[in-house]
Backbone as a ProteinNet text record, in pm:
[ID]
protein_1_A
[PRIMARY]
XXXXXXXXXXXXXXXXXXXXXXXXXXXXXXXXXXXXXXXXXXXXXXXXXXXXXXXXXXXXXXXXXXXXXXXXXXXXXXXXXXXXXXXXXXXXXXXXXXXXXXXXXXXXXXXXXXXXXXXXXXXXXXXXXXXXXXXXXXXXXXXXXXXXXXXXXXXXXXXXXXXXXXXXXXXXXXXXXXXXXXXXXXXXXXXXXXXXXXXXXXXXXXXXXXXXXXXXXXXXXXXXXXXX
[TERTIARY]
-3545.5	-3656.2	-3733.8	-3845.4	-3950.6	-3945.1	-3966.2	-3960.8	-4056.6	-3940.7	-3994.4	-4155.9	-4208.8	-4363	-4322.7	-4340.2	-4341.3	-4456.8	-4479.9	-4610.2	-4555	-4663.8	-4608.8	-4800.9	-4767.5	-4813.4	-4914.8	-4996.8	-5100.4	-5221.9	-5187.3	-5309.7	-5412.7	-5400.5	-5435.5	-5451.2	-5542.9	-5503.7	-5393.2	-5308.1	-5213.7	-5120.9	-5138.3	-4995.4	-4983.9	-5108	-5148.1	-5088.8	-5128.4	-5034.3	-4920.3	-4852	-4733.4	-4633.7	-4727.8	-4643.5	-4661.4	-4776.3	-4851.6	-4710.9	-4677.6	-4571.8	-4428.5	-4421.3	-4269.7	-4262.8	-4379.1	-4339.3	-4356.2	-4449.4	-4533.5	-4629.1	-4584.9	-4735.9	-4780.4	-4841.5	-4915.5	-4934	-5083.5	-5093.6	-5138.8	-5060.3	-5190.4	-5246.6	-5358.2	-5422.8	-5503.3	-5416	-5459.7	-5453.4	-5500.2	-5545.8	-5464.7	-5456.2	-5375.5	-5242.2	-5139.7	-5058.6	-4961	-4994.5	-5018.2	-5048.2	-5161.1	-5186.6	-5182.3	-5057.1	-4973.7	-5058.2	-5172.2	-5214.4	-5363.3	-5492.5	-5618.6	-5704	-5807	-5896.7	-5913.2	-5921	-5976.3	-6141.8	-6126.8	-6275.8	-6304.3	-6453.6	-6492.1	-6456.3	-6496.4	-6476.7	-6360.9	-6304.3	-6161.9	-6111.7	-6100.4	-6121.7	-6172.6	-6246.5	-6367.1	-6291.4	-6191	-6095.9	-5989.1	-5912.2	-5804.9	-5846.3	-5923.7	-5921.6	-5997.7	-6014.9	-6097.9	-5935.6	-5886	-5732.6	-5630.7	-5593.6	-5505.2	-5587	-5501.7	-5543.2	-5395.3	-5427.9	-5355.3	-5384.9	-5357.4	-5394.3	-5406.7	-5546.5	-5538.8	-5544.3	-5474	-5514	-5564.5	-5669.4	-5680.3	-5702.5	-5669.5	-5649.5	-5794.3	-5760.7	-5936.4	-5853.1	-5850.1	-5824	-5881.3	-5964.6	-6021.9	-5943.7	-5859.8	-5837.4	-5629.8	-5521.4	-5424.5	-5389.7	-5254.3	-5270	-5336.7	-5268.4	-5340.2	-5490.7	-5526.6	-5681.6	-5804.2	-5857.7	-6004.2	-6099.9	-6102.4	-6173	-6307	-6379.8	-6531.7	-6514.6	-6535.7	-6491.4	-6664.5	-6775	-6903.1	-6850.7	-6795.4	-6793.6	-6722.1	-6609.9	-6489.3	-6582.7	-6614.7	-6716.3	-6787.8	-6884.2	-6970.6	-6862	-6725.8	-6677.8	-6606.7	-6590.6	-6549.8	-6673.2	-6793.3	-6909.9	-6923.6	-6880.2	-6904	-6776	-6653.1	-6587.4	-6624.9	-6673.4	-6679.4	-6777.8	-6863.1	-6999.2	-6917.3	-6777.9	-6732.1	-6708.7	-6643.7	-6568	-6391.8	-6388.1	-6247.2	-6259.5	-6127.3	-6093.4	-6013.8	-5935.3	-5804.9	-5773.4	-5777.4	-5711.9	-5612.6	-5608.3	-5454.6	-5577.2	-5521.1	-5576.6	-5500.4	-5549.8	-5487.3	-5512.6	-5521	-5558.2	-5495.5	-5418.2	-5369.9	-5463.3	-5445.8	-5504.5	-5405.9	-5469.8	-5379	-5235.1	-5208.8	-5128.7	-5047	-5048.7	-4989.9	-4975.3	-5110.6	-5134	-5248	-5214.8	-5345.2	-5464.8	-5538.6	-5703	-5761.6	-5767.9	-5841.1	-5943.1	-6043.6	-6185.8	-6281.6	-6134.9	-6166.3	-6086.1	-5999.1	-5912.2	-5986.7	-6098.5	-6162	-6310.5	-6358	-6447.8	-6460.2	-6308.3	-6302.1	-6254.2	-6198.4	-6139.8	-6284.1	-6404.9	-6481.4	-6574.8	-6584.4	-6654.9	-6621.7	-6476.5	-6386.2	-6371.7	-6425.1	-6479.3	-6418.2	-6347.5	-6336.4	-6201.7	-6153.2	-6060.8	-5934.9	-5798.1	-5721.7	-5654.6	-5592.7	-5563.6	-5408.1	-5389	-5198	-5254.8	-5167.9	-5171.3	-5035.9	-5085.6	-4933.6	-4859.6	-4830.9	-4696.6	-4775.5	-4884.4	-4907.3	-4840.4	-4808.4	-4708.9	-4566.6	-4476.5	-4367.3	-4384.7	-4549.1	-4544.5	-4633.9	-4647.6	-4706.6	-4589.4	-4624.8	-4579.5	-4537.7	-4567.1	-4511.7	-4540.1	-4444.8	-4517.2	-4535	-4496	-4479.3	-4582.7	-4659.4	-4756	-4881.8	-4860.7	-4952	-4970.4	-4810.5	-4878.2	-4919.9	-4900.4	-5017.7	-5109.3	-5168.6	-5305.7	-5400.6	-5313.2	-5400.4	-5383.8	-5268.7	-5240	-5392.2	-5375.9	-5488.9	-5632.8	-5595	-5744.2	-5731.4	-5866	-5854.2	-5836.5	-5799.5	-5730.5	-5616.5	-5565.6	-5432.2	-5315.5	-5306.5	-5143.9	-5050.5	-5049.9	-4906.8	-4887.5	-4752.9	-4742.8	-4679.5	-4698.2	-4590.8	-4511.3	-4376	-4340.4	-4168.6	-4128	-3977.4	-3902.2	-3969	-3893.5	-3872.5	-3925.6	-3892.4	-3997.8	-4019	-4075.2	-4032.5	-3890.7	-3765.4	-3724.5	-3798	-3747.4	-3659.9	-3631.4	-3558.6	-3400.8	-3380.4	-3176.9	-3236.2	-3287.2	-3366.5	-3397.7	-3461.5	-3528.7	-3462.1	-3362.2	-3309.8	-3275.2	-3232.1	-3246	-3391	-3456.1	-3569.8	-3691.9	-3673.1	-3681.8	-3655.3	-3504.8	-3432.5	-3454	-3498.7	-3580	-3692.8	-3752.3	-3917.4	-3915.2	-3802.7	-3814.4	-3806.9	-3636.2	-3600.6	-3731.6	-3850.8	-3997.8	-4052.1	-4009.4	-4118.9	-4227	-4324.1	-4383.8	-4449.1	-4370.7	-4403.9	-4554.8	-4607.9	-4770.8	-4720.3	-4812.4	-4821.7	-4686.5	-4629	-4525.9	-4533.6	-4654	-4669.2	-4690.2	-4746.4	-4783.5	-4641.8	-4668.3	-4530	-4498.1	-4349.1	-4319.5	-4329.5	-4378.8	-4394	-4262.2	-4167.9	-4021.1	-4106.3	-4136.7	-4162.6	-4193.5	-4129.1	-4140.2	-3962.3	-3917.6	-3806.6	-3752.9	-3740.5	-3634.3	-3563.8	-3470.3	-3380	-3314.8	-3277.9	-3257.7	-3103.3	-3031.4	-2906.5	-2952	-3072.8	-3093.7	-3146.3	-3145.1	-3243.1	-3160.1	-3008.8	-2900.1	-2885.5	-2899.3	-2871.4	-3042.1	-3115.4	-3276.3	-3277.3	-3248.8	-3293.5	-3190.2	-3026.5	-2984.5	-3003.5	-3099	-3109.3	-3255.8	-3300.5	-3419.9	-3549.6	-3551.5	-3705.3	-3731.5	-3892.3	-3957.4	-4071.4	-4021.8	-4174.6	-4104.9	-4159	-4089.1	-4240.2	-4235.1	-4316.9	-4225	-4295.7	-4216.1	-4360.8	-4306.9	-4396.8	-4342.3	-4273.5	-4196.2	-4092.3	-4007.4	-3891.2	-3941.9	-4061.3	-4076.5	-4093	-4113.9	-4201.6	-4103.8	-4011.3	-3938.7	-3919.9	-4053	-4116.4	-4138.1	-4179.4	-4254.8	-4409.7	-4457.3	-4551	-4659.8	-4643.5	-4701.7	-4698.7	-4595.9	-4603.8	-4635.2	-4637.2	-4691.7	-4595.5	-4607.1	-4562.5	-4453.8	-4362.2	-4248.8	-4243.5	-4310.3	-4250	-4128.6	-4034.5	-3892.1	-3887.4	-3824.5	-3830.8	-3902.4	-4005.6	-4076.3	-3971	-3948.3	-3843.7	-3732.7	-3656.6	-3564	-3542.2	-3662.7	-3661.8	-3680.8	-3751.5	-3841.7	-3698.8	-3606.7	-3458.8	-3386.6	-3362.6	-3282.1	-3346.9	-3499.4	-3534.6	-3517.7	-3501.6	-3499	-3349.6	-3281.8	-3142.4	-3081.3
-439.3	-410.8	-538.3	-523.8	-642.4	-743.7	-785.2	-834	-734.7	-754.5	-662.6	-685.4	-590.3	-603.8	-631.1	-755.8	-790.8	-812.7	-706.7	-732.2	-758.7	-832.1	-861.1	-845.7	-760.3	-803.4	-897.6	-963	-1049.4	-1073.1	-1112.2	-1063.7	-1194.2	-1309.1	-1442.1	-1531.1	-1604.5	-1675.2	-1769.8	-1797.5	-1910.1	-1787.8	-1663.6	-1604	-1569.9	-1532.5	-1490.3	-1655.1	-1763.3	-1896.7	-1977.6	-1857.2	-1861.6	-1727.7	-1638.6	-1548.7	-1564.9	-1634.5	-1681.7	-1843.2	-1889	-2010.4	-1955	-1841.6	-1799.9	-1699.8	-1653.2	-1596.9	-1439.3	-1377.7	-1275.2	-1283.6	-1133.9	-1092.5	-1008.7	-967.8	-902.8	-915.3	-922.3	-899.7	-751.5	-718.3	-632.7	-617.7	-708	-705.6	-608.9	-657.3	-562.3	-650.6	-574.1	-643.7	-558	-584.9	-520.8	-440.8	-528.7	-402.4	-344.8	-346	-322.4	-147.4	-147.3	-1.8	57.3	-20	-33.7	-22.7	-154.7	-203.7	-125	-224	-153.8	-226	-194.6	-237.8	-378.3	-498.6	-643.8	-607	-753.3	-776.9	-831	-833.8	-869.8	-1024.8	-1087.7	-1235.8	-1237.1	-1154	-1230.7	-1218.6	-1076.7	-1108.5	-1198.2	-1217.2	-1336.2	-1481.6	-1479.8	-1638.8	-1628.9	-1496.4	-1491.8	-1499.7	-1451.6	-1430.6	-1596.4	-1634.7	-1798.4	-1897.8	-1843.8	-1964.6	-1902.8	-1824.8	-1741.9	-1713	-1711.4	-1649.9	-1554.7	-1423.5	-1300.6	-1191.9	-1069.5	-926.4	-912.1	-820.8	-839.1	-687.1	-602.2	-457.1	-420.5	-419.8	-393.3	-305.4	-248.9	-180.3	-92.9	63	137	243.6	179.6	242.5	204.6	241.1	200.7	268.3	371.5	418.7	424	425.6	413.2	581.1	603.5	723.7	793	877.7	902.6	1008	989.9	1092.2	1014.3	1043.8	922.8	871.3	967	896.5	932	783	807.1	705.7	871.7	838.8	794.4	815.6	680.9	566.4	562.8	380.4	329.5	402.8	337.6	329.2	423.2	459.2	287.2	304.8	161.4	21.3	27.8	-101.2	-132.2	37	-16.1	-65.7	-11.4	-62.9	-172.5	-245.2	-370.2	-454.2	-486	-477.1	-513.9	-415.1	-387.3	-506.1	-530.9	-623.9	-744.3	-782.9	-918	-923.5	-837.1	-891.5	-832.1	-723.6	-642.2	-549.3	-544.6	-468.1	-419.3	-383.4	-308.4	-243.7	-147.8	-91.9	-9.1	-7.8	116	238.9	339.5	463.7	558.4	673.7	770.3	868.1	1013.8	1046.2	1178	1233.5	1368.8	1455.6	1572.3	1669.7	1620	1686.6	1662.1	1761.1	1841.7	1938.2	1874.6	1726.9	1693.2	1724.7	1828.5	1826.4	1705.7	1690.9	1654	1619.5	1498.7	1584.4	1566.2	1623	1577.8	1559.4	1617.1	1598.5	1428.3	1384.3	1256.1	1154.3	1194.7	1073	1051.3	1232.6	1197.8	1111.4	1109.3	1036.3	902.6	856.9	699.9	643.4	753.8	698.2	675.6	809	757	693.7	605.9	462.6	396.1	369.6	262	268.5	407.9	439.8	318.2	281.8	199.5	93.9	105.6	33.8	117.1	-22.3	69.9	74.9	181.4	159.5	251.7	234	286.4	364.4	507.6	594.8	519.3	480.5	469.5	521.9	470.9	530.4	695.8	745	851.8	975.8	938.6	1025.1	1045.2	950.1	998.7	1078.5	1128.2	1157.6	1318.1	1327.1	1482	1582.3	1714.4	1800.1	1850.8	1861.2	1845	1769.6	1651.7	1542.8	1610.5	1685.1	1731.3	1827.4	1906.9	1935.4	1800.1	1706.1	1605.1	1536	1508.5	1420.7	1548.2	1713	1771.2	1753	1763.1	1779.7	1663.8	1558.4	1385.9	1417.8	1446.7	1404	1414.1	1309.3	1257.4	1183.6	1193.9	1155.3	952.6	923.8	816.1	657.1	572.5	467.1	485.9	561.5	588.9	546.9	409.4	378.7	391.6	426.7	309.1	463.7	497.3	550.8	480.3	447.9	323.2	382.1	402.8	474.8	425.7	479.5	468.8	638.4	731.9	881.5	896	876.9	920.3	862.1	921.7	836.2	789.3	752.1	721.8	590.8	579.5	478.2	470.7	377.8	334.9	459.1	406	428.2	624.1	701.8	809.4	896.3	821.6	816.1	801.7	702.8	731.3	836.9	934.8	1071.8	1105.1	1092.4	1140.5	1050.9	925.7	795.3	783.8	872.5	890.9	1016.4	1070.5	1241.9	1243	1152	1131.5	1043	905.4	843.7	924.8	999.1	1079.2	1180.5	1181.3	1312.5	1180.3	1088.3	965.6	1008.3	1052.6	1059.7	1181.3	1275.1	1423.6	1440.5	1549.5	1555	1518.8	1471.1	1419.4	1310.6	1248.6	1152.2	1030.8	1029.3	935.5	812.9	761.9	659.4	561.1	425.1	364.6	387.1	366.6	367	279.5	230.7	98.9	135.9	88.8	128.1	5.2	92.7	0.8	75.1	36.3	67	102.1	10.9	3	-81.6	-163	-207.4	-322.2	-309.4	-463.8	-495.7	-594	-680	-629.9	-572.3	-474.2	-380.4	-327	-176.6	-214.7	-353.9	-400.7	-418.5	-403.2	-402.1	-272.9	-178	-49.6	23.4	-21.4	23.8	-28.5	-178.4	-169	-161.7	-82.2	-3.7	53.1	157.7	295.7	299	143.8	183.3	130.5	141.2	114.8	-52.3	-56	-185.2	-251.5	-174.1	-234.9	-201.6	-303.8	-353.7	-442.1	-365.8	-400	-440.2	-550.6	-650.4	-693.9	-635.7	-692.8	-764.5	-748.7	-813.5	-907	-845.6	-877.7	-1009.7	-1090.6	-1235	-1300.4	-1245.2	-1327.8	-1352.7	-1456.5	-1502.4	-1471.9	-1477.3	-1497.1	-1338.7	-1220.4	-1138.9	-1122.9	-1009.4	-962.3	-1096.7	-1171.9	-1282	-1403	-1445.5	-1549.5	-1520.3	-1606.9	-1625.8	-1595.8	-1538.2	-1542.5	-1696.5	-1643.1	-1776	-1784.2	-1898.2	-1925	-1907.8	-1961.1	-1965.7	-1846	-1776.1	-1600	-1513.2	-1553	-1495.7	-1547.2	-1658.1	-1739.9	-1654.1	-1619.8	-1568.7	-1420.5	-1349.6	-1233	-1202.4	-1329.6	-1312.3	-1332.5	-1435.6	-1423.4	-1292.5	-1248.2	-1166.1	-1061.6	-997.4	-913.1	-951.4	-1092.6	-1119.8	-1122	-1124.7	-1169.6	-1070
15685.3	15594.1	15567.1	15584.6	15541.1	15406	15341.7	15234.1	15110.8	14994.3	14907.5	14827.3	14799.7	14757.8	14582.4	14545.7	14388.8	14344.5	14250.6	14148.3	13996	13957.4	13800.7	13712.7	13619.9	13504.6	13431.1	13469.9	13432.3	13312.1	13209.8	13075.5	13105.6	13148.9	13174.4	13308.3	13316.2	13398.3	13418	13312.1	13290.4	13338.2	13334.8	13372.6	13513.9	13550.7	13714.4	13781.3	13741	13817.5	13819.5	13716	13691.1	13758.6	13811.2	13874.7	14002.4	14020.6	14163.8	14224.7	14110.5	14133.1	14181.8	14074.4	14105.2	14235.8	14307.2	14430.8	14383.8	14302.5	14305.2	14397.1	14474.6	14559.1	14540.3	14444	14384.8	14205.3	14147.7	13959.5	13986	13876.2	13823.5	13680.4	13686.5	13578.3	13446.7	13317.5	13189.9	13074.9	12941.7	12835.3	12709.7	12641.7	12494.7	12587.6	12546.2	12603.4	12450.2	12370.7	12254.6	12235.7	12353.9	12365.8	12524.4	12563.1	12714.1	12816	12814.7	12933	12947.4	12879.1	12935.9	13003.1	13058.2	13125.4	13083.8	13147.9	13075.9	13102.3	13056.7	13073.4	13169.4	13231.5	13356.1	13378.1	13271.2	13230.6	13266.9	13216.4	13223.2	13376.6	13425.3	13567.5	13662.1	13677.7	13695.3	13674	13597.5	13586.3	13623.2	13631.5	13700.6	13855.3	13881.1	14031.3	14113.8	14013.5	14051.5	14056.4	13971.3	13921.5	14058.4	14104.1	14229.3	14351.2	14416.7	14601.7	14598.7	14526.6	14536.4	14550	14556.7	14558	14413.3	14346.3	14197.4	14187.7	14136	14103.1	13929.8	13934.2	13798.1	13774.4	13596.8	13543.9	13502.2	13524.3	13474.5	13334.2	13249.8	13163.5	12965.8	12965.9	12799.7	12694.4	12643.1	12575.8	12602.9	12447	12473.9	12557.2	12597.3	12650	12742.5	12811.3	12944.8	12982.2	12866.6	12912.7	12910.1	12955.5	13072.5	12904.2	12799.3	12691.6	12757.3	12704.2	12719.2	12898	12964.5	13091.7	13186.3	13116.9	13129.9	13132.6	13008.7	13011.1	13098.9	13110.7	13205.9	13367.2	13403.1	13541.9	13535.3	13445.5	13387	13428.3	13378.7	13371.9	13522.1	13581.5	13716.7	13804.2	13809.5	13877.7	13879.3	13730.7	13664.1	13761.2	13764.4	13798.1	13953.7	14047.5	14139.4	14230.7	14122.2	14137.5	14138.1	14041.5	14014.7	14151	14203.8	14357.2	14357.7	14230.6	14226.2	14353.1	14440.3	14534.1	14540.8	14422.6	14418.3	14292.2	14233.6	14102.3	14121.4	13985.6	13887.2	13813	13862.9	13701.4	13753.3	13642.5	13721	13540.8	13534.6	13394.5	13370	13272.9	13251.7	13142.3	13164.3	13016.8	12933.8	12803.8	12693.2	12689.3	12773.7	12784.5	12922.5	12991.1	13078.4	13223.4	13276.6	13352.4	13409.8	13551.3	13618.4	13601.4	13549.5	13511.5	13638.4	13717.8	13888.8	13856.8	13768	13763.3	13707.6	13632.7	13615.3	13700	13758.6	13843.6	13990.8	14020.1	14117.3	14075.2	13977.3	13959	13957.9	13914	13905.9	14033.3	14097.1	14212.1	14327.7	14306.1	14344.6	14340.7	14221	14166.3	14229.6	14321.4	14340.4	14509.6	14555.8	14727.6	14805.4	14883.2	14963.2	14915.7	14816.6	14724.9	14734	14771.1	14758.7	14611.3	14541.1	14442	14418.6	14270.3	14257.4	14144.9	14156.2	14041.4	14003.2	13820.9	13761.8	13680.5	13604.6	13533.8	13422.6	13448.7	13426.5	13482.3	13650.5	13652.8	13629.1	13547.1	13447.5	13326.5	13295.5	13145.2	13177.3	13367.8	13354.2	13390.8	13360.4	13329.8	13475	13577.2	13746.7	13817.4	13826	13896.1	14044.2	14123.2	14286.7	14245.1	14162.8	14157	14177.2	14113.6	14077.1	14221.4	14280.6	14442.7	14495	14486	14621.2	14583.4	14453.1	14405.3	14477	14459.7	14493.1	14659.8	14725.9	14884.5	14991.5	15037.6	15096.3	15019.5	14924	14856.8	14858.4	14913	15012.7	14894.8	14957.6	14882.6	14810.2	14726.8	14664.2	14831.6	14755.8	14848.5	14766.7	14643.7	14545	14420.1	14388.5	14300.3	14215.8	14088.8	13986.7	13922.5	13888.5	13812.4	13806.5	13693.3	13691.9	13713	13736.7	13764.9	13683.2	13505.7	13366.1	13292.2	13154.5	13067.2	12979.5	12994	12929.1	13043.3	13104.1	13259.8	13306.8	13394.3	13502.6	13510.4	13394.1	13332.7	13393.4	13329	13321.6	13498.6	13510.1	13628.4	13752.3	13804.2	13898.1	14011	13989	14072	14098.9	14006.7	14046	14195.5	14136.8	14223.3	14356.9	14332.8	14497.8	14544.8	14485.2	14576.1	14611.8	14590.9	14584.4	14711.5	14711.3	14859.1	14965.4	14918	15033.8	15134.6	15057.8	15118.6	15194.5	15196.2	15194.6	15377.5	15367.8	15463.3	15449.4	15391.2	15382	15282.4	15313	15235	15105.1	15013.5	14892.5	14845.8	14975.1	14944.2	15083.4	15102	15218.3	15145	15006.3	14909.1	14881	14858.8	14837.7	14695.6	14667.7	14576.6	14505	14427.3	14324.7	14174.5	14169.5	14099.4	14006.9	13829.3	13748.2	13630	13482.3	13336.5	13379.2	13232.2	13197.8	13360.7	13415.5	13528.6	13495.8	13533.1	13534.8	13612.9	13554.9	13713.2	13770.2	13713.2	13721.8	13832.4	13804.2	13867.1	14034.4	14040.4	14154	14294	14287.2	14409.3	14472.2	14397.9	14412.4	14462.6	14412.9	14447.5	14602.1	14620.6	14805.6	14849.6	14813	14908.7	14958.1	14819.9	14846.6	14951.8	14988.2	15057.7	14989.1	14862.2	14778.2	14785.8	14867.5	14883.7	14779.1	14659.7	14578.4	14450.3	14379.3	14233.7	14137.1	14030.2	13901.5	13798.7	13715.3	13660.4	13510.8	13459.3	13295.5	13206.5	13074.8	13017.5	13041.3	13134.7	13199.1	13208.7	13274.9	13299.6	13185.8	13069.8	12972	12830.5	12836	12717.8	12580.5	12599.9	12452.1	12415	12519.8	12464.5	12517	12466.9	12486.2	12441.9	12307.7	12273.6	12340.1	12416.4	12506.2	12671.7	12738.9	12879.1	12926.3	13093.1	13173.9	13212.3	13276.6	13243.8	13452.8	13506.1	13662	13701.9	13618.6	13640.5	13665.4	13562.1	13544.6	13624.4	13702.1	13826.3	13949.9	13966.3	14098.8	14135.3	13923.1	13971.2	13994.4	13958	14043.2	14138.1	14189.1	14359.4	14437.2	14388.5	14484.3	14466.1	14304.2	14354.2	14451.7	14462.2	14533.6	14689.5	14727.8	14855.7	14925	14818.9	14847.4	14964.1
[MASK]
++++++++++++++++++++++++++++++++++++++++++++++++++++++++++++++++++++++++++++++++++++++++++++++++++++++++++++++++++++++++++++++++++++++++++++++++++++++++++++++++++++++++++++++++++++++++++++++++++++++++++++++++++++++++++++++++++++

């Protein structure tokens, strides 16, 4: 197996070159995670991506919770976005009843035309996720599903994680798995037994918390154990 795909978490530029030090290949960039991870600002994009030479996926989400909100503006901030020189995002949007909203996940997805991007952790919190990958299967750029197989994570999720690889190719399961919310570094021997090449990493690096920076070290030593 190739070497595993590590993305981490990024609110800053001081954290994007600190995950960029410890041997992250991949950010994906967000702002308040307070209200678990929204759209930054262009600016701020615009300095992360000047401070790194990485893959940046950012985040299309203005509002906490998974429904598109005032889904203009968001449209507006990916265009915006798009103009900086972003080539990669995260979205993905449910009804309030936890289905699917296709009508807005296809709109943003096609603001973003040509970009590849990851539905995330929205699908642990809908109501059929194997409804949710036919609905999306084939719809163009979606490589990456993020998720822990619960919205309770990882601990939760497991079985589900490993039924979802096991289709891996089959319609609406050709997308990689991105294994992320709730992981630790416990769960990470048993994940590339079982096969899984992609790992998301937020807190877990950061010492301090949601309030402090990204820690290099703490990036190093996940980048070994994933290589080990």
């Amino acid at each position: 197996m190739s070497r595993p795909v590590f993305e981490v978490i990024a609110l800053t530029a001081q954290d994007a070159q600190a995950a960029a030090a410890g041997g992250a290949d991949r950010l994906e960039l967000v702002t308040d995670m307070a209200a678990d991870g929204l759209t930054p600002a262009v600016a701020a994009f615009a300095e992360i991506r000047a401070a790194v030479d990485l893959p940046l996926r950012v985040m299309l989400r203005l509002r906490d919770g998974f429904t598109p909100g005032d889904l203009d503006g968001l449209l507006a901030r990916a265009a915006a976005l798009r103009a900086e020189g972003a080539e990669e995002f995260v979205l993905g949007f449910l009804t309030a009843d936890g289905a699917l909203d296709l009508p807005a996940t296809l709109a943003v997805a096609e603001a973003v035309a040509g970009c590849r991007w990851t539905f995330h952790r929205a699908i642990d919190h809908s109501a059929d996720r194997a409804a949710l990958r036919d609905a999306l299967d084939g719809l163009p750029g979606l490589d990456t599903y993020l998720t822990s197989g619960s919205a309770a994570g990882v601990d939760r999720g497991l079985t589900v994680l490993e039924g979802e690889l096991a289709k891996a190719g089959d319609p609406g399961y050709r997308q990689q798995i991105l294994v992320g919310g709730g992981l630790r570094a416990d769960h990470v021997p048993g994940l590339l037994a079982a096969g899984f090449d992609a790992f998301h990493i937020g807190g877990a690096v950061r010492p301090d918390g949601w309030r402090g920076p990204v820690d290099a070290a703490a990036v190093a030593g996940w980048r070994t154990l994933l290589d080990a």
